[in-house]
N, C-alpha and C positions, 0 to 999 in steps of 0.2 A: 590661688597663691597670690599671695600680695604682693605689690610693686618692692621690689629692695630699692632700697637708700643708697645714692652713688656712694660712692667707698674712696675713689682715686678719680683724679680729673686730669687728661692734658689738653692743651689745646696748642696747634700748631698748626704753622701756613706750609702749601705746598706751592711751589711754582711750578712746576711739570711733571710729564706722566713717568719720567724718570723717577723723579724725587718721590713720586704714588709709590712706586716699585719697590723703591730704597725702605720708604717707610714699612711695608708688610713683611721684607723681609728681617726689620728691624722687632717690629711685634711679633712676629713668630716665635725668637727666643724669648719671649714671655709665656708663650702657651706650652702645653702638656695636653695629651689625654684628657679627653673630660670638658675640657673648655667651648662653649659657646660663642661667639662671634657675630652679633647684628649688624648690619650693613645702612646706611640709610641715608640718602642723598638723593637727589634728581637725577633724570636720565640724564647720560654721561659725567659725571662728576666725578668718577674714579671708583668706582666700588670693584668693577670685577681686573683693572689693573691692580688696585692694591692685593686684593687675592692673589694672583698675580704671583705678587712680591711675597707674599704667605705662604703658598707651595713652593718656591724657590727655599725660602727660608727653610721648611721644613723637609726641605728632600724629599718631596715626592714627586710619582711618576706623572709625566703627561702634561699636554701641555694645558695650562689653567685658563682655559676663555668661557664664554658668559653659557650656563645652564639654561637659559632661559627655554628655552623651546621641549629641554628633557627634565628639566625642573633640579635635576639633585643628577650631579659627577660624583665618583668616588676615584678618587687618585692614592692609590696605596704607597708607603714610603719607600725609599730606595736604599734610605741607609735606618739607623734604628732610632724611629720616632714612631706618631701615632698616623696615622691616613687622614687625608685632608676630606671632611666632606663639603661640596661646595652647591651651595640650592639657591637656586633663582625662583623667590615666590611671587615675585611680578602678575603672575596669571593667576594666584592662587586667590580666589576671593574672601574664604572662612577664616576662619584662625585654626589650631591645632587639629582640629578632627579634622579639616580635609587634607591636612597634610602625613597624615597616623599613617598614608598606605610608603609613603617615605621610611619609614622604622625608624626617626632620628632617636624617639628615646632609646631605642634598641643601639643604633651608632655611637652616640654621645658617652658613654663611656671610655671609649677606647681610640675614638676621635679627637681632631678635632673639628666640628661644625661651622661655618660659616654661611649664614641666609644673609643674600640680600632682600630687600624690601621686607624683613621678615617683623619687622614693627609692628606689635598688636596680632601676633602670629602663632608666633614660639615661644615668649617668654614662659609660658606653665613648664616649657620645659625642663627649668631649672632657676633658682633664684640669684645662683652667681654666672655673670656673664659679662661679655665688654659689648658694649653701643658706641658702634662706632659713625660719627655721622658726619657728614662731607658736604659741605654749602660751599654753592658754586653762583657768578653772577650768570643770575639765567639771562639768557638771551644774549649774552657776549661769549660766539663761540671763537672766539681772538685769543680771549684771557684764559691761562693756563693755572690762573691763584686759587687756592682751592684753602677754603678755613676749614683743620679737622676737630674734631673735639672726640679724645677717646672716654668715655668712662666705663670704670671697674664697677660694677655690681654683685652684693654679697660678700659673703664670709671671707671667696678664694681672694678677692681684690681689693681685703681691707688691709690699708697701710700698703698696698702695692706701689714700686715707684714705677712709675710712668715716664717719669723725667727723662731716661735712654729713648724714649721715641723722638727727643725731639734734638738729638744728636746730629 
């Protein structure tokens, strides 16, 4: 599958793991079922608080901390939305075939998906998707300023407005 062509861009500064929070649960009401979610920043930058802030948004169950060690949580909704699925590929070294014993294309329909580190991973999965990527000043563990850049990939996120994320 070929690279899709961003579609919608935001870009927005975060100042605290609050404001990480605020923001996923701000992107949530943009997704539905179906939707994809790449994560991609350095260790600690905020990927698995913005998650976070993504199953908050979406009303599901349980509390959202980092997959890393079970690779892929499923948190099922509480009220009527889709189930968060949340994967830590940090350990995963392949790209999609070692991650196949996951089922995401089997989830991704009625999900919604969220990989961190899943850059160079997952995309066969689907050609519409958001990358979301989180740059932090490495090595000032002081500073809290975090520059996000969402972009829309594909069909779902052509002419998407983005602009409510940075509400």
């Amino acid at each position: 599958m070929e690279a899709a062509a961003p579609h919608s861009t935001a870009e927005l500064t975060v100042t605290s793991p609050e404001q990480m929070r605020d923001l996923g649960r701000r992107l949530a009401k943009l997704l539905r079922a179906g939707d994809l979610v790449l994560l991609s920043g350095e260790l600690g930058a905020g990927k698995t608080t913005l998650t976070r802030g993504l199953g908050e948004g979406l009303g599901v169950r349980g509390a959202v901390t980092s997959p890393t060690f079970v690779i892929a949580r499923v948190h099922p909704p509480l009220v009527d939305g889709p189930p968060l699925v949340h994967v830590d590929a940090y350990r995963l070294s392949g790209g999609l075939d070692e991650m196949e014993d996951l089922d995401l294309d089997v989830s991704l329909p009625e999900s919604v998906v969220v990989v961190e580190w899943g850059e160079g991973k997952v995309e066969e999965l689907t050609e519409d998707r958001l990358h979301v990527v989180i740059h932090r000043a490495v090595g000032d563990t002081t500073d809290e300023v975090r520059h996000v850049t969402v972009r829309g990939m594909g069909a779902r996120w052509a002419g998407a407005a983005l602009g409510p994320l940075s509400a």
